[in-house]
C-alpha positions in Angstrom: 0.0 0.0 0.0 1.4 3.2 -1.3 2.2 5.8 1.4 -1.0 8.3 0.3 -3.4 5.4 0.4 -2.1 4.5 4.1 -2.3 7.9 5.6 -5.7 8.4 3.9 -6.9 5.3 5.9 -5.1 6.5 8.8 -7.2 9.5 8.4 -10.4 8.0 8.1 -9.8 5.7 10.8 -8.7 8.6 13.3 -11.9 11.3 12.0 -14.1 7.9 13.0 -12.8 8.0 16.7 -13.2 11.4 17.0 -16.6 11.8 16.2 -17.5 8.4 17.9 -19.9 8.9 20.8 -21.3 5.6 22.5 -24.3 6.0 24.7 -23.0 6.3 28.1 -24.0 4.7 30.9 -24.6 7.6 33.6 -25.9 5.0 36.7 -22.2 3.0 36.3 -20.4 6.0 35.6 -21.5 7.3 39.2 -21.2 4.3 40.9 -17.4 4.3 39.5 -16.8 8.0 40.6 -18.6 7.3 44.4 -15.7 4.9 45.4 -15.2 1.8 47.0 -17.3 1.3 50.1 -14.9 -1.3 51.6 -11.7 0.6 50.9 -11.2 0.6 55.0 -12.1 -2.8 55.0 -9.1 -3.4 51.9 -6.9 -1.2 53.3 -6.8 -3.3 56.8 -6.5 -6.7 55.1 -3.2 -5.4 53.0 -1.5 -2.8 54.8 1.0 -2.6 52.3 -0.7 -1.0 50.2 -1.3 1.7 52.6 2.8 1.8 53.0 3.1 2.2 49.5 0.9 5.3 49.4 2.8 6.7 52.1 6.3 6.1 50.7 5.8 7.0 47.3 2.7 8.9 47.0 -0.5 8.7 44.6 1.4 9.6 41.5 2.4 7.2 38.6 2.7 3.9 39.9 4.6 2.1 36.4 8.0 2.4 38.2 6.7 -0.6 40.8 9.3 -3.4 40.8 
């Protein structure tokens, strides 16, 4: 495939995902955003977690060995 014909579909395929718009599902959306009722709970059965949080922070957590 000639270099033209590949961006072209690159094009199209890009202009598709940009003006893409699934129905969203506000009920699970605000469930998601309320939070975990039994974070207290999780956070006394692995404490490590917690130690994590308190060593490193909330940021970026990709540089975990």
């Amino acid at each position: 495939m000639g270099r033209g014909r590949q961006k072209a579909k690159h094009t199209k395929v890009a202009r598709e995902l940009k003006y893409f718009s699934p129905d969203t599902n506000y009920g699970a959306l605000e469930k998601e955003l309320a939070g975990n009722p039994r974070l207290e709970e999780d956070l006394e059965k692995w404490p490590e977690y917690t130690a994590y949080e308190d060593k490193y922070g909330d940021e970026d957590e990709s540089n975990i060995a």
